[in-house]
C-alpha positions as CSV (number, residue, x, y, z in Angstrom):
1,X,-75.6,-137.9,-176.8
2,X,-75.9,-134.4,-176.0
3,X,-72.7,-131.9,-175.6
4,X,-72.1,-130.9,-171.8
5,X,-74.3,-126.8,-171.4
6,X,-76.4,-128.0,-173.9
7,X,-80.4,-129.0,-174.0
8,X,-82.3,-131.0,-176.5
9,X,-84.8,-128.9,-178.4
10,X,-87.4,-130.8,-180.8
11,X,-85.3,-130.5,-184.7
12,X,-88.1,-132.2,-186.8
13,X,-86.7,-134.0,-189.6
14,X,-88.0,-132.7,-193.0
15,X,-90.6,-135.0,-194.0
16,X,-90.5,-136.5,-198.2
17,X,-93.1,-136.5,-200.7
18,X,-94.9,-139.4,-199.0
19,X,-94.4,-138.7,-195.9
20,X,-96.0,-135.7,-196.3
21,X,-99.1,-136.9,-198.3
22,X,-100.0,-139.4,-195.3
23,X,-100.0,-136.8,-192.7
24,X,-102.3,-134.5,-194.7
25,X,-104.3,-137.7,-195.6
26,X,-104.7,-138.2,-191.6
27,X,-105.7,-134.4,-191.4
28,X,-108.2,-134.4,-193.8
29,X,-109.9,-137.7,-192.3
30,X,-109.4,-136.1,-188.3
31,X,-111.2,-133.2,-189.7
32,X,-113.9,-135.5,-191.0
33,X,-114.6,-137.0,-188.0
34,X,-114.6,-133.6,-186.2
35,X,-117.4,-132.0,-188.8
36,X,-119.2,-135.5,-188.2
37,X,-119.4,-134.8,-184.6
38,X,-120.4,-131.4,-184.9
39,X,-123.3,-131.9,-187.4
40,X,-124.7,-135.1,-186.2
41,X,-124.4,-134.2,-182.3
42,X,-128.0,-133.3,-180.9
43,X,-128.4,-129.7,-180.1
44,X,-128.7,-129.1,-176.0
45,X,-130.6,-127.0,-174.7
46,X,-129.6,-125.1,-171.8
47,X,-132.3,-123.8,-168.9
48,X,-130.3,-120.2,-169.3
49,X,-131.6,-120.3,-172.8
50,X,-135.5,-120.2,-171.8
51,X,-134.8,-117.1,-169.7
52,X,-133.2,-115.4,-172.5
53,X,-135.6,-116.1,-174.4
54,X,-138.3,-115.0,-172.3
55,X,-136.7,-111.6,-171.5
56,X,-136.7,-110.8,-175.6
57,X,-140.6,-111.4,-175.3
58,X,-141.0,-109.0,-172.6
59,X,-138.4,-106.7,-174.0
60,X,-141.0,-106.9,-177.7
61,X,-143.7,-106.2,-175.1
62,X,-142.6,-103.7,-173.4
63,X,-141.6,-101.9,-177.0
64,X,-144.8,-102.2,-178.3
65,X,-146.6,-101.2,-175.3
66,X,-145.1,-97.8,-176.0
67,X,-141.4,-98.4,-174.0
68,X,-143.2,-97.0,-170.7
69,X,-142.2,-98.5,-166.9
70,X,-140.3,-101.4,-166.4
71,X,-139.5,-104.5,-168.1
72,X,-141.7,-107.0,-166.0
73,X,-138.5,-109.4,-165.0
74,X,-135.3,-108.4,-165.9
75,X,-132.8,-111.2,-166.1
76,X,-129.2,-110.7,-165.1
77,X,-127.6,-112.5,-168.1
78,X,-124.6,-110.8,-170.8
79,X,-126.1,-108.5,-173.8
80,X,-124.1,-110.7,-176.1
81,X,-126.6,-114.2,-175.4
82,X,-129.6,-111.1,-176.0
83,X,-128.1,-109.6,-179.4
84,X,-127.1,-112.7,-180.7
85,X,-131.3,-113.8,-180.0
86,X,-132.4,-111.2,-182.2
87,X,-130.8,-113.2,-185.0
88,X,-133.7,-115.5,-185.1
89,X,-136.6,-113.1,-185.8
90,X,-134.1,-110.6,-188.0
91,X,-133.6,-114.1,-190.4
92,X,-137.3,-114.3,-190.1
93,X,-137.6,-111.1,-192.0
94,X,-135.6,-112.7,-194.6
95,X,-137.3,-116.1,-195.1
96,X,-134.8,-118.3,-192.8
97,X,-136.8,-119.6,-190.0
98,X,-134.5,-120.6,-187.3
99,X,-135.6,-120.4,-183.5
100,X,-133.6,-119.0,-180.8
101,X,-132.1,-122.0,-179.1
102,X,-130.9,-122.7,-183.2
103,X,-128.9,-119.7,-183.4
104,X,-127.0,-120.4,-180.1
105,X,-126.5,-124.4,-180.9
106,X,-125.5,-123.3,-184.4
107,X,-123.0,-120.6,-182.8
108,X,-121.8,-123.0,-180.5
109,X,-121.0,-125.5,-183.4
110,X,-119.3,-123.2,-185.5
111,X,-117.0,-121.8,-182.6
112,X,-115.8,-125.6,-181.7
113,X,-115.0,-125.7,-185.4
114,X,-113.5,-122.5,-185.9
115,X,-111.3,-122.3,-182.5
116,X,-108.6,-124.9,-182.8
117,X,-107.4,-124.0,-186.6
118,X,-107.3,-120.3,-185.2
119,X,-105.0,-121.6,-182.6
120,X,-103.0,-123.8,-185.1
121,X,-102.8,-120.8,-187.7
122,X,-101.9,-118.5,-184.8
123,X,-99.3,-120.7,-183.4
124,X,-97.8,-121.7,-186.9
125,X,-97.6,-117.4,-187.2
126,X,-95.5,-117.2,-183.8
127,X,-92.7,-119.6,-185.0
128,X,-94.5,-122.8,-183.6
129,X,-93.5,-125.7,-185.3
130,X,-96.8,-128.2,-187.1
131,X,-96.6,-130.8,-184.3
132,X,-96.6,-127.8,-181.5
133,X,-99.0,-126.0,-183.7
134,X,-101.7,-129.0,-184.3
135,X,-101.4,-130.5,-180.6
136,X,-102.5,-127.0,-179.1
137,X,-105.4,-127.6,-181.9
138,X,-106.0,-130.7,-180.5
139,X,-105.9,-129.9,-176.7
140,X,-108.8,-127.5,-178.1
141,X,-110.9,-130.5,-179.4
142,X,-110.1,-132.7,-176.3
143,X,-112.2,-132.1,-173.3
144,X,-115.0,-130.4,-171.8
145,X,-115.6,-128.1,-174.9
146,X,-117.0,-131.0,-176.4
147,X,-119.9,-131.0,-174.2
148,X,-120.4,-127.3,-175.1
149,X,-120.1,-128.1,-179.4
150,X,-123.9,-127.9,-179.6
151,X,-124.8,-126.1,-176.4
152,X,-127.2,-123.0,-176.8
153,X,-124.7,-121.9,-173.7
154,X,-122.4,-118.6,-174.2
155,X,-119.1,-120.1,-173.6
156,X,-117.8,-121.5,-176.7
157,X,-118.8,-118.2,-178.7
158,X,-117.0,-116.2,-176.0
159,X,-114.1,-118.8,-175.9
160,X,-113.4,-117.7,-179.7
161,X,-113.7,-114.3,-179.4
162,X,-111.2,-113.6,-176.9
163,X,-109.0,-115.9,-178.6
164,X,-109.8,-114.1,-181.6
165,X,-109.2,-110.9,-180.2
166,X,-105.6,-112.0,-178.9
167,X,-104.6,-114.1,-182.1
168,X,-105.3,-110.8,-183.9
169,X,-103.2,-109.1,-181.5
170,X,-100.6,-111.7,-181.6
171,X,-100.5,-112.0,-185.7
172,X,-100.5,-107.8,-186.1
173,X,-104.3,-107.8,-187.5
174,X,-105.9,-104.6,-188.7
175,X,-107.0,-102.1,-186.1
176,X,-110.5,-102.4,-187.3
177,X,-110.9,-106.2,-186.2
178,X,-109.0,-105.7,-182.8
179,X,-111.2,-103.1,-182.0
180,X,-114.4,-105.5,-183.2
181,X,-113.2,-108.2,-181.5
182,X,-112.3,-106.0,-178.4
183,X,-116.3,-104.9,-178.2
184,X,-117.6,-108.0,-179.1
185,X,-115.2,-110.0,-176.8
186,X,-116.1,-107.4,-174.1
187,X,-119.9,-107.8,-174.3
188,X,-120.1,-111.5,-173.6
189,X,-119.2,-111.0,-169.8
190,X,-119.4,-108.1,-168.0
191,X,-115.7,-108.0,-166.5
192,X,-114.4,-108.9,-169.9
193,X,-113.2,-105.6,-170.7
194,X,-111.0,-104.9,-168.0
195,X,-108.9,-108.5,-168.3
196,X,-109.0,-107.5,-172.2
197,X,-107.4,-104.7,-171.3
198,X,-104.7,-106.5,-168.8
199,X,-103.2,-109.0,-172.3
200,X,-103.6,-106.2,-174.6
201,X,-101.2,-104.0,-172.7
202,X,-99.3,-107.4,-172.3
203,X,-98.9,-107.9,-175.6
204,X,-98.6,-104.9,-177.6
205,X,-94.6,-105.3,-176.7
206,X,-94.7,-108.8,-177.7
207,X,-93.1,-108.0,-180.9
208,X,-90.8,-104.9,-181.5
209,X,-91.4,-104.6,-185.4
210,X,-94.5,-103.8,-184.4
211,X,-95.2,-100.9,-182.2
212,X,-98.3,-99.2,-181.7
213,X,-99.4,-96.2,-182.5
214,X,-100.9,-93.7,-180.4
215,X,-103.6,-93.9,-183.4
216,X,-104.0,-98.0,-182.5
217,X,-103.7,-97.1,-178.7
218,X,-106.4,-94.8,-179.0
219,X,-108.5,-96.8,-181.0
220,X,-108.2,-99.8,-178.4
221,X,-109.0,-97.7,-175.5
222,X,-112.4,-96.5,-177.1
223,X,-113.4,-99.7,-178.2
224,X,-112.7,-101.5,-174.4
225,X,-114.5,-98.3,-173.2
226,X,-117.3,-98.8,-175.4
227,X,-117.8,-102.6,-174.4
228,X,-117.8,-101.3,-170.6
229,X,-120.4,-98.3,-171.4
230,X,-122.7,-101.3,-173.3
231,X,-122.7,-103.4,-170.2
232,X,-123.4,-100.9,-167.7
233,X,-126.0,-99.0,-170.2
234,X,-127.7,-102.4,-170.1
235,X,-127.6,-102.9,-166.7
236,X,-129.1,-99.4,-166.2
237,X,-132.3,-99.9,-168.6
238,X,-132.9,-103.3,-167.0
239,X,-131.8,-103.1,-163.3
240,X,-131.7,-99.1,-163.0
241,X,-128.4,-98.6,-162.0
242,X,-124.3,-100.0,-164.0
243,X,-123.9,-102.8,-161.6
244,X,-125.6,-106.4,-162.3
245,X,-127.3,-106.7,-158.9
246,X,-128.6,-109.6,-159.4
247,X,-125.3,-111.0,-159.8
248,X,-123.3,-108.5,-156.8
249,X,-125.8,-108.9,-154.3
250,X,-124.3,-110.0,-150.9
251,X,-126.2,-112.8,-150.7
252,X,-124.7,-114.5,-153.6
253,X,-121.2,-113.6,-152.7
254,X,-118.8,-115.7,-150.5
255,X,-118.3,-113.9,-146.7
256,X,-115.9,-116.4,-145.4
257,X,-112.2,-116.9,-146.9
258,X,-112.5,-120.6,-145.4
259,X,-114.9,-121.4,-148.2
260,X,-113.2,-118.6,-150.6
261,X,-110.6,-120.7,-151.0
262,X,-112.4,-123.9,-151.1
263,X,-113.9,-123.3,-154.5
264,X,-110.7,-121.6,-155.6
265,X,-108.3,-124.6,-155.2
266,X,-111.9,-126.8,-156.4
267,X,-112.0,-124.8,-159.8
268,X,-108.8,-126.7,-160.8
269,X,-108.1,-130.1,-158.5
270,X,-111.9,-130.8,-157.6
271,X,-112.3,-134.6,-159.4
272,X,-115.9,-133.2,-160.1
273,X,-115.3,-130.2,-162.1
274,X,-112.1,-128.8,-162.2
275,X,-110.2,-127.6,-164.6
276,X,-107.5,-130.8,-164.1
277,X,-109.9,-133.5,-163.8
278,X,-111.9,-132.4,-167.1
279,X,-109.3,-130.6,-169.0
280,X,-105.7,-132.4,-168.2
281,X,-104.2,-132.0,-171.4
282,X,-104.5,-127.8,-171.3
283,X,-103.6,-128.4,-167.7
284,X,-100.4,-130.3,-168.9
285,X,-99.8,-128.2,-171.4
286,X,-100.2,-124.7,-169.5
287,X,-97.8,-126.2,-166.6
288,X,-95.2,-127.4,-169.4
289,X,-95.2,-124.0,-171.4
290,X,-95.8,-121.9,-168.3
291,X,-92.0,-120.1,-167.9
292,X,-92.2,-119.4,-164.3
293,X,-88.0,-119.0,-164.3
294,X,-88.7,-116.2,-166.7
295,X,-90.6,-113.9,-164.6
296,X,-87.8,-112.0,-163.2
297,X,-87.1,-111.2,-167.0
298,X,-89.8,-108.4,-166.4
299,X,-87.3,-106.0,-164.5
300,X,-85.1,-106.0,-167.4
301,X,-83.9,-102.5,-168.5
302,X,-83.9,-101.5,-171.4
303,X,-86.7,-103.7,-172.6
304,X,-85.7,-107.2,-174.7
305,X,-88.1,-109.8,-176.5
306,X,-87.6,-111.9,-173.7
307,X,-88.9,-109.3,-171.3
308,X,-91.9,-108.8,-173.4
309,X,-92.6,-112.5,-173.8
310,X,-92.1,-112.9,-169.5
311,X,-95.1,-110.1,-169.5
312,X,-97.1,-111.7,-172.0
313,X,-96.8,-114.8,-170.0
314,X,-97.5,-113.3,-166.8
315,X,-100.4,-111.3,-168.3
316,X,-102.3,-115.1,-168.6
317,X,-101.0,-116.3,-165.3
318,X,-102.5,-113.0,-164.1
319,X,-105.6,-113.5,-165.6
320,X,-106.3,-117.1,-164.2
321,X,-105.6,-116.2,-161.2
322,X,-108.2,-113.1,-161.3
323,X,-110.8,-115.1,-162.8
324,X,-110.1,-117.7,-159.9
325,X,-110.2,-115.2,-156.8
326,X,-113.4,-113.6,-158.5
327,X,-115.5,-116.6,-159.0
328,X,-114.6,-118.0,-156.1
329,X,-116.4,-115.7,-154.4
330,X,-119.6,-116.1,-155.6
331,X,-122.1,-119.2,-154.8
332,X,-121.8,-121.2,-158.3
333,X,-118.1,-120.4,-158.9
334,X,-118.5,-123.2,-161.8
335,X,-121.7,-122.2,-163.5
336,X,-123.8,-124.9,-161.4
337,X,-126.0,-127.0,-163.9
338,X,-122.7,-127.5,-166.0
339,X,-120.3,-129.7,-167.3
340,X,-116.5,-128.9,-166.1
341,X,-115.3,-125.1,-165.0
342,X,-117.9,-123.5,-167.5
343,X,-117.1,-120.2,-166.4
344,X,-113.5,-120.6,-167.1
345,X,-114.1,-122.0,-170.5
346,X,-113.9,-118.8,-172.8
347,X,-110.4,-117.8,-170.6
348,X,-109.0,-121.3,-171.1
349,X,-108.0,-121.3,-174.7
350,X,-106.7,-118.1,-175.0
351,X,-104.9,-118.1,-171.6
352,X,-102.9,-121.1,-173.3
353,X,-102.6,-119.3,-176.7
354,X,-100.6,-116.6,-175.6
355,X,-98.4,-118.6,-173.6
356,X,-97.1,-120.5,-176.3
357,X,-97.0,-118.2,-179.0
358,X,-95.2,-116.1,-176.2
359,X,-92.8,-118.8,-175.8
360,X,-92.6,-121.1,-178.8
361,X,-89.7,-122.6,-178.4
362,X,-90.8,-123.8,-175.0
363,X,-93.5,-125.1,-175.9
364,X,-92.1,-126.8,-178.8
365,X,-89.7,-129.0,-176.1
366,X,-93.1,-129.6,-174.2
367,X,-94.8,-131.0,-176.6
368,X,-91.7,-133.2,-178.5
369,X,-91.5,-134.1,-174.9
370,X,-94.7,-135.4,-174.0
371,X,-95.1,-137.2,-178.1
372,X,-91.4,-138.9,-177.5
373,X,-92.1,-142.1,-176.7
374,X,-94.9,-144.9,-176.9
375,X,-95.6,-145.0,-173.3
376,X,-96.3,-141.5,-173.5
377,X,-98.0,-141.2,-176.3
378,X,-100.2,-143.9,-175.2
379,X,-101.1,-141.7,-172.1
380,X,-102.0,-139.0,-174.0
381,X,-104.6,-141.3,-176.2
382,X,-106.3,-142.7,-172.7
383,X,-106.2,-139.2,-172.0
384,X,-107.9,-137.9,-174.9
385,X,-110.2,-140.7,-174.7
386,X,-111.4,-140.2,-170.8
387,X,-111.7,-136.6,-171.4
388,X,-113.7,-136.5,-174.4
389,X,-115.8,-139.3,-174.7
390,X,-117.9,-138.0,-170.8
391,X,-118.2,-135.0,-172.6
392,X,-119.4,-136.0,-176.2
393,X,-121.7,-138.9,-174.3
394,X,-123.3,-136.2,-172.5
395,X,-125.3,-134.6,-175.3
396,X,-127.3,-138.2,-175.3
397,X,-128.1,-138.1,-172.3
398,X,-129.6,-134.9,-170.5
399,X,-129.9,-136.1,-167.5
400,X,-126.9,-136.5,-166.3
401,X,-126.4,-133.3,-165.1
402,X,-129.5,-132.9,-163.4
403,X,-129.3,-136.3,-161.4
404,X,-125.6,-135.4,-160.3
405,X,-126.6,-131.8,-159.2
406,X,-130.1,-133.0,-157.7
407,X,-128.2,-134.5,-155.1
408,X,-127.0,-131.0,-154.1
409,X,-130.4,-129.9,-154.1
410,X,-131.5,-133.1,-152.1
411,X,-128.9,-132.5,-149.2
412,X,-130.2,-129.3,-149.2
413,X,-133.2,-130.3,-148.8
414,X,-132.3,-131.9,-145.4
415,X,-130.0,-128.8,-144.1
416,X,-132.5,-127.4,-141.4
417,X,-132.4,-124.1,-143.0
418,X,-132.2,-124.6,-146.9
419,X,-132.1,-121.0,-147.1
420,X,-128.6,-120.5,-145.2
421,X,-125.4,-119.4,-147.4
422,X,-122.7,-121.0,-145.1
423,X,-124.6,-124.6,-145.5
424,X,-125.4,-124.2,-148.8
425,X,-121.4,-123.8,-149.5
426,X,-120.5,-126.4,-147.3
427,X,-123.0,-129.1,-149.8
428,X,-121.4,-127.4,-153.0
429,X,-117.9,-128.1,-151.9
430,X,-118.9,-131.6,-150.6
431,X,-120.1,-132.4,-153.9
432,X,-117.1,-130.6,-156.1
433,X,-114.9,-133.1,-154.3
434,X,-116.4,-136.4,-152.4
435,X,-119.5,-136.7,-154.7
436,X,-119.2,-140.7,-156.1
437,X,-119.7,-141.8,-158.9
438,X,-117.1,-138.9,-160.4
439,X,-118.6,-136.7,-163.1
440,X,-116.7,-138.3,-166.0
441,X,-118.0,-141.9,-165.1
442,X,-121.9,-140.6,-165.7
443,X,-122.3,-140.0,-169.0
444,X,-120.7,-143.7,-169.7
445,X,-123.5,-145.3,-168.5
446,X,-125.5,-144.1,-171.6
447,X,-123.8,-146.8,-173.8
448,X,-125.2,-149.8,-171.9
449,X,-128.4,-147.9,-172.2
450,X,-128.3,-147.1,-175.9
451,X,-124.7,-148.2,-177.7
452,X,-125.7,-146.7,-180.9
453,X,-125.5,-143.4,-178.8
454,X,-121.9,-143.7,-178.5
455,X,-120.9,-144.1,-182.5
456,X,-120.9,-140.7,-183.0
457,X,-119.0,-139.3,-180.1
458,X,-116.8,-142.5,-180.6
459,X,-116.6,-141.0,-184.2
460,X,-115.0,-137.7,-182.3
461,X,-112.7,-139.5,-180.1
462,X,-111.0,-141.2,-183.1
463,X,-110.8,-138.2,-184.7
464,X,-108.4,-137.0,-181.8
465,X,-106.3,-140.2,-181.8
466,X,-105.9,-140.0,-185.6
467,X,-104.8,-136.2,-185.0
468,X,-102.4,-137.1,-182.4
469,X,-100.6,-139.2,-184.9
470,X,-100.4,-136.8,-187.5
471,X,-98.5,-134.3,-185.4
472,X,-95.8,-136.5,-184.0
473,X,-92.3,-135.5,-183.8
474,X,-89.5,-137.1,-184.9
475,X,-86.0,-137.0,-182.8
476,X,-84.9,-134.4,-180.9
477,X,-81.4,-133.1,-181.8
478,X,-79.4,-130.1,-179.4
479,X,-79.1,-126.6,-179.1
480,X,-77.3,-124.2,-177.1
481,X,-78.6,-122.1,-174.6
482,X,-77.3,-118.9,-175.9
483,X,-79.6,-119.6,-179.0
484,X,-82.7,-120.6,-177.0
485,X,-83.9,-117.1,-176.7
486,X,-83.6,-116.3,-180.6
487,X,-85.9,-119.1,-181.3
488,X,-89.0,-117.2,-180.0
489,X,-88.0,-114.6,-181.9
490,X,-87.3,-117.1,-185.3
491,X,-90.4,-118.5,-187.2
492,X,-90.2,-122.3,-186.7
493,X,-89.7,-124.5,-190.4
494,X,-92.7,-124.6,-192.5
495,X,-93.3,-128.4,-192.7
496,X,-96.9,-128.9,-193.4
């Protein structure tokens, strides 16, 4: 029974010996699983990738035609998707023949891998305890990533660099991988920078032992400044002039506020697509952690952890909602042929990062929350399961995605101009949220088609379940609020 002005924080009971050895034994065979998944998952190949591709040729033809007049057709995608290309024939040199579209699946496999320990060993570095700590790993496993682990797409690359470049902000990295991260990070879109530059000013007050320099402050400047001159120096040798035009040309961008706001509320609530339907436990999560009562913490004079943590916190908020307003006003605010909010993707993680190691002991009440009973934990396994499996199913079958968007195209097709903007956002919305069969029902179709499809993607979603087990917590005991706010400033027990 709790003490009256007191609330229940999650107090995990130190586990024994055996204890112990069974949840690392259900680790070890979750991470299995996962590696399974990732290996054996057929690589997909993305119709982005063939333009790519075919802008390096013209770029090697251009060169050796002497580097005189323009580059027969420009594409409009990031340098990052072009530099990491030039892999292939560099490896060539070396005697490892791998193709293009095997670089980006391989990338793509290794960032699905690599991002949910960096958020565990991120989290654990905040003061997150190992059940808070391994179910922000998992939420990183379960959900539309999954259709992205093999994709010769950008986003899962992206998605671990700006995580990277915050976890090393968050964990007091060297200067010299902030500032890689912050170029690298910066190159795979070209309005990266300037949001980098939004949580780095957020968080370099995160933690008072560790104050900048002007040395670091410097350092980080040039480094965002030098991922902006690389984007707008490559718009200027493809396009002749800073700005992507093929990207900012009024035609492609939204004139009316009626349909502006149509595809911002559809980024998160549309069934087909948003970041709720595909994604609900990081949009649990984010609403659980997601200190709203701490905002006006921020006015606080002289400055206090919990002010810092209140900005850090805002910073993400902040940076959702630019990446909402700013996709929502263009035509294919999701990334059109895709599965989920792809152009949200590389935010999402890191967005959900820096709230909880901002505010640790929040999210540690979240998540003892949401694991304290069966009936709950039993809605976060149908959970996992309906997220994931769509999105693992999907590398089986390719066609999904084109049947589902060919009906855009075929309503279109009727419009009496097919040409005009204002219809053409009209059939987008339509689709995003009355379109039936829903997205996530598609891919299951595959199974009665081919079962032996779904083993391995089954393989993936029992991975998840077997993960949610291992982190759950034990019962809650009390603390007073006076102590809450020393807890994000307290590293959580090192349990495992």
């Amino acid at each position: 029974m709790s003490l009256p002005g007191t609330i229940e924080k999650p107090t995990l009971a130190q586990p024994g010996d055996a204890a112990r050895r069974l949840r690392r034994g259900m680790v070890l065979l979750a991470i299995c699983g996962i590696v399974t998944y990732v290996v054996q998952a057929p690589a997909r190949h993305e119709i982005d990738s063939h333009f790519i591709e075919q802008g390096l040729r013209e770029f090697f033809a251009w060169f050796r035609g002497g580097m005189t007049g323009p580059i027969a057709q420009p594409s409009a995608y990031p340098i990052f998707q072009y530099l990491t290309g030039l892999l292939a024939p560099a490896l060539g040199t070396i005697g490892i023949p791998l193709t293009m579209n095997e670089i980006w699946s391989l990338s793509s496999r290794l960032s699905y891998l690599a991002l949910p320990y960096l958020t565990y060993r991120t989290v654990r570095a905040r003061g997150g305890s190992f059940p808070t700590a391994g179910f922000a790993a998992l939420v990183m496993l379960a959900g539309p990533l999954a259709a992205y682990a093999t994709s010769t797409f950008n986003e899962l690359p992206a998605a671990l660099l700006t995580a990277g470049f915050a976890a090393s902000l968050l964990c007091g990295r060297s200067l010299l991988l902030i500032a890689l991260l912050s170029v690298l990070a910066g190159i795979t879109k070209e309005f990266a920078p300037f949001l980098l530059a939004l949580l780095w000013l957020a968080l370099i007050g995160l933690d008072p032992a560790r104050r900048p320099t002007r040395v670091h402050l410097a350092a980080l400047s040039l480094s965002l400044v030098l991922a902006v001159a690389i984007n707008a120096g490559f718009n200027q040798f493809r396009f002749g002039t800073p700005r992507n035009v093929e990207y900012l040309d009024d035609p492609r961008l939204v004139q009316s506020v009626r349909y502006w706001l149509g595809y911002a509320l559809a980024l998160w609530l549309a069934p087909n697509g948003g970041v709720v339907a595909s994604w609900p436990l990081w949009a649990g999560l984010f609403l659980a952690v997601l200190p709203l009562r701490s905002f006006p913490k921020m006015l606080q004079s002289p400055p206090t952890p919990c002010r810092a943590a209140a900005c850090a916190s805002a910073a993400a908020l902040l940076v959702a909602l630019i990446l909402t307003a700013g996709l929502a006003a263009w035509l294919a605010p999701f990334g059109w042929y895709c599965w989920g909010p792809r152009l949200l993707l590389p935010w999402l993680p890191t967005i959900l990062l820096i709230l909880i190691a901002a505010n640790p002991a929040t999210a540690d009440l979240a998540v003892q929350g949401a694991l304290r009973t069966r009936a709950r934990r039993w809605a976060l396994a149908i959970l996992i399961l309906a997220s994931t499996l769509p999105a693992a199913l999907l590398l089986y079958d390719e066609e999904v995605l084109h049947e589902f968007f060919n009906q855009a195209n075929a309503q279109r097709a009727h419009l009496r101009d097919p040409h005009d903007l204002q219809s053409i956002h009209r059939v987008a919305l339509d689709i995003a949220w009355r379109h039936w069969p829903p997205m996530l029902l598609l891919p299951l179709r595959h199974i009665a088609i081919d079962p032996s499809s779904a083993v391995i993607p089954l393989v993936l979603c029992a991975s998840l379940q077997i993960l949610l087990g291992s982190v759950r917590c034990d019962c809650p005991g009390v603390i007073n609020p006076s102590e809450l706010s020393d807890l994000s400033r307290k590293p959580g027990p090192r349990d495992g």
